[in-house]
C-alpha positions in Angstrom: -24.5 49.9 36.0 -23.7 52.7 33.4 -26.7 51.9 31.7 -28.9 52.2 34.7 -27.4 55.5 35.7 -27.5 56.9 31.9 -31.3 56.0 31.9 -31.4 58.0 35.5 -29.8 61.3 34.1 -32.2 61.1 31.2 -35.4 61.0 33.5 -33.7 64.0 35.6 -32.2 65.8 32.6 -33.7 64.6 29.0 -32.2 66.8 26.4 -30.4 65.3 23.9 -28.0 67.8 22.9 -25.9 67.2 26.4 -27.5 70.5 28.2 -28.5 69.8 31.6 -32.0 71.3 31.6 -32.1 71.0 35.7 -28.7 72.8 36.1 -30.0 75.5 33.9 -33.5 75.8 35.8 -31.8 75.8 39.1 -29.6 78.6 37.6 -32.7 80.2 36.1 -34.4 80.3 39.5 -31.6 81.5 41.0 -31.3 84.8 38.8 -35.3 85.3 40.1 -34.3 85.2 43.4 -31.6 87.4 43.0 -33.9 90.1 41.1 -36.7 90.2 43.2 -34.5 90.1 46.1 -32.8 93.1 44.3 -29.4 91.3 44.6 -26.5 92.3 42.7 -26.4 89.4 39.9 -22.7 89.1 38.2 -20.7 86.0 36.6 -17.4 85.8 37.8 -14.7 83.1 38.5 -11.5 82.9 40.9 -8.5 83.1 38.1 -6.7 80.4 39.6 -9.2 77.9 41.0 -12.0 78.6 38.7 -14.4 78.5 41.4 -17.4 80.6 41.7 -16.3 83.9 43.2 -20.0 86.3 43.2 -22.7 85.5 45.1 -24.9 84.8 42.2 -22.4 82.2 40.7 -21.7 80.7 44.5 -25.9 80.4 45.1 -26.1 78.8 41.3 -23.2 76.2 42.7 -25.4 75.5 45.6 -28.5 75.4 44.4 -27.2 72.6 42.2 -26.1 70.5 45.5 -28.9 71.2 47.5 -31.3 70.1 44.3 -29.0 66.9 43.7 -28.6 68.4 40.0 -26.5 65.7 38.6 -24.5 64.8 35.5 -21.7 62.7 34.0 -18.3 63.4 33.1 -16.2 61.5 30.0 -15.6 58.4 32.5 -19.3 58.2 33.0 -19.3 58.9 36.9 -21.9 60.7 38.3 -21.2 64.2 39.9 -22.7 66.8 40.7 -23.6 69.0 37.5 -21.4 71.9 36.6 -21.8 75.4 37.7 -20.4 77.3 35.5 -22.3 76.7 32.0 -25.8 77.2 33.3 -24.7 80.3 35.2 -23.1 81.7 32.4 -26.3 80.7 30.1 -29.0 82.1 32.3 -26.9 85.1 33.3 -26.3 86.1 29.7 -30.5 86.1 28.7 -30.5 87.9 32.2 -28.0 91.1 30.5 -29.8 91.1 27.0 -33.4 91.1 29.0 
């Protein structure tokens, strides 16, 4: 039931304000990899599609498959989590630092 799953997201992902602190961990770890790997680390996105076009946006998608990172949309399925805001998040304290 919705209910059920609601209570599953929260055990996986339990900030209130709607952030998905496993999408954004998974996206944290992946900037770590990419630095000590001495990977280039860019944000980018395919104009049309809006799919990840770097590598460091493509691994962030990934990592959130492999890592079952989940999250709901406004009709309450369960999908996979969205790439793009955690990317963007963790690549933007990755610039300042």
């Amino acid at each position: 039931s919705a209910v059920n799953s609601r209570r599953q997201l929260n055990i996986e992902s339990p900030n209130s304000s709607g952030r998905n602190d496993k999408a954004h961990a998974l996206a944290n770890m992946t900037i770590q990899i990419f630095e000590t790997s001495g990977w280039n680390i860019s944000f980018g996105t395919d104009p049309v599609s809006g799919d990840p076009n770097t590598s460091y946006c493509k691994a962030v998608k990934k990592a959130l498959e492999i890592f079952d990172a989940r999250s709901h949309n406004a009709g309450n399925d369960i999908l996979i989590a969205n790439w793009k805001s955690p990317a963007l998040a963790e690549f933007n304290k990755y610039k300042v630092s």
